[in-house]
One Martini backbone bead per residue (centre of mass of N, CA, C, O) as a GRO file, in nm:
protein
   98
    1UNK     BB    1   1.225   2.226  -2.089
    2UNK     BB    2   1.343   2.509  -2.158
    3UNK     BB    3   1.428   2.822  -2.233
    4UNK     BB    4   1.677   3.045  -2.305
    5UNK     BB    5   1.787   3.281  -2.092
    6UNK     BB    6   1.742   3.505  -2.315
    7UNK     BB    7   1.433   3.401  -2.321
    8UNK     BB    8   1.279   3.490  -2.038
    9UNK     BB    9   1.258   3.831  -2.040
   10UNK     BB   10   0.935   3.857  -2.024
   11UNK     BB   11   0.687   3.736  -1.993
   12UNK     BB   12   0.489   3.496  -1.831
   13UNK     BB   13   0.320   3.378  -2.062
   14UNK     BB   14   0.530   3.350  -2.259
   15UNK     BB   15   0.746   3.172  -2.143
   16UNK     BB   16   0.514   2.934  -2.077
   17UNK     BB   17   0.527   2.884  -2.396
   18UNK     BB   18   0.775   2.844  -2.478
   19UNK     BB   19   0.841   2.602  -2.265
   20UNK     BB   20   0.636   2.426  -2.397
   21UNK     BB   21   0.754   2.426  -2.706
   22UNK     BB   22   1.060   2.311  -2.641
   23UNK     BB   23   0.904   2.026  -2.524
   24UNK     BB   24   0.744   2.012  -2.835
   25UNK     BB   25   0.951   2.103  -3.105
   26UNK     BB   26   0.931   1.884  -3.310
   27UNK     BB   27   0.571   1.881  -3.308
   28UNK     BB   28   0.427   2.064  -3.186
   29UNK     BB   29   0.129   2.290  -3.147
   30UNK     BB   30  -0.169   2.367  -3.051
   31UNK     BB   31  -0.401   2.645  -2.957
   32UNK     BB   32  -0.489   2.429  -2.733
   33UNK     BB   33  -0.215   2.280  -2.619
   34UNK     BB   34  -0.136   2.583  -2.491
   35UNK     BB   35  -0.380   2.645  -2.330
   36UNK     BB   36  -0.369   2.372  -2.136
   37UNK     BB   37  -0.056   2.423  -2.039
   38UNK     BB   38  -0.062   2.734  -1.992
   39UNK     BB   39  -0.323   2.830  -1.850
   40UNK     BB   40  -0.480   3.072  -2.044
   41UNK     BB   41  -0.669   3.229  -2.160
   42UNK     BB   42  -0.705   3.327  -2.471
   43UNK     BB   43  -0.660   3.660  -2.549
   44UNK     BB   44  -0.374   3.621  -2.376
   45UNK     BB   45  -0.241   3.390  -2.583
   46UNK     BB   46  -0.315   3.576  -2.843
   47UNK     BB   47  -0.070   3.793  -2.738
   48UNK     BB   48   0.159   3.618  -2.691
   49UNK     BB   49   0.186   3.499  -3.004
   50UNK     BB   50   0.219   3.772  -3.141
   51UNK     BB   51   0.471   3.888  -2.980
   52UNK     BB   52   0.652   3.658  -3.060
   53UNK     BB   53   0.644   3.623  -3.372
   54UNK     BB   54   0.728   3.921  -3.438
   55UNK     BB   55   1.017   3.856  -3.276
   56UNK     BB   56   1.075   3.558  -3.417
   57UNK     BB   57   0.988   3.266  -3.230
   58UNK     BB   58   0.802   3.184  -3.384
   59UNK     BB   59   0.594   2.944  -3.566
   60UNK     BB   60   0.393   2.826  -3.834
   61UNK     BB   61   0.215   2.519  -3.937
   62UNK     BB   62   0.091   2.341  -4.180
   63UNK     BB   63  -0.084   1.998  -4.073
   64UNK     BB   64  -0.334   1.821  -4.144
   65UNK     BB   65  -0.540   2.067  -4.064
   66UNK     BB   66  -0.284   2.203  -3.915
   67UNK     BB   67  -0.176   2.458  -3.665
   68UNK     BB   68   0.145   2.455  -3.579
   69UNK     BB   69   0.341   2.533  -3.329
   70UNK     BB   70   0.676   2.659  -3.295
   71UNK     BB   71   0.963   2.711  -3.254
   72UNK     BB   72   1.292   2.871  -3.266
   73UNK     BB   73   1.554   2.756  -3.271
   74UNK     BB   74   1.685   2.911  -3.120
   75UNK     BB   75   1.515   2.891  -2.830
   76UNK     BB   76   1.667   2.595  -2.797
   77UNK     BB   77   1.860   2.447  -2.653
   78UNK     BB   78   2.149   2.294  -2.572
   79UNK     BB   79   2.210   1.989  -2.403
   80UNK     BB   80   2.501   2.049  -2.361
   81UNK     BB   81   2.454   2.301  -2.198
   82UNK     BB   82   2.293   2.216  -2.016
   83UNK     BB   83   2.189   2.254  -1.694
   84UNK     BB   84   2.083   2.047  -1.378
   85UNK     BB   85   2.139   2.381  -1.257
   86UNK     BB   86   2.053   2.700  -1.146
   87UNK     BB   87   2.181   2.950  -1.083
   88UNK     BB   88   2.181   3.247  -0.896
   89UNK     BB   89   2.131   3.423  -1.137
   90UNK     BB   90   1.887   3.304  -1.277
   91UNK     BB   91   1.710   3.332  -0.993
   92UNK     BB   92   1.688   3.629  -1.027
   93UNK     BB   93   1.589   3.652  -1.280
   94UNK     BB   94   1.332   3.501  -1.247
   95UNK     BB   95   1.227   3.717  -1.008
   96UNK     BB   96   1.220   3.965  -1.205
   97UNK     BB   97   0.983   4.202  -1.298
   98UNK     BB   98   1.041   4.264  -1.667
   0.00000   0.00000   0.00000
């Protein structure tokens, strides 16, 4: 599963992120599982983690002794309106380096 397509405009980091978290955003990750995932430097998602942080997408929660990193609900697609194929605009929209 994606972010909202409103939250795409980002960084490739950022979005690589969200997109990780929305996969899990049930259980949420730790900061090893989503460098594992999304496969970048320690730095490079420490800078993207603060800056999702600060624009209020993500959240931090601890749990059992774990730092677990959460999605914020807007952020989570409805399943309902998901659609199965992205649009013209969208694949435009995702190739644009904003």
């Amino acid at each position: 599963m994606k972010a909202k397509r409103e939250y795409r405009r980002r960084t490739d980091i950022e979005v690589r992120v969200l997109d990780a978290l929305v996969d899990r955003h049930e259980e949420g990750m730790t900061v090893f599982e989503l460098r594992t995932q999304v496969d970048v430097d320690i730095d490079d998602l420490e800078d993207a983690l603060g800056n999702l942080k600060e624009d209020g997408l993500i959240d931090a929660e601890k749990e059992d002794r774990r730092t677990l990193i959460k999605p914020d609900e807007r952020v989570i697609p409805d399943p309902e309106e998901e659609g199965d194929e992205p649009t013209i605009v969208d694949r435009i929209i995702d190739r644009l380096p904003l």
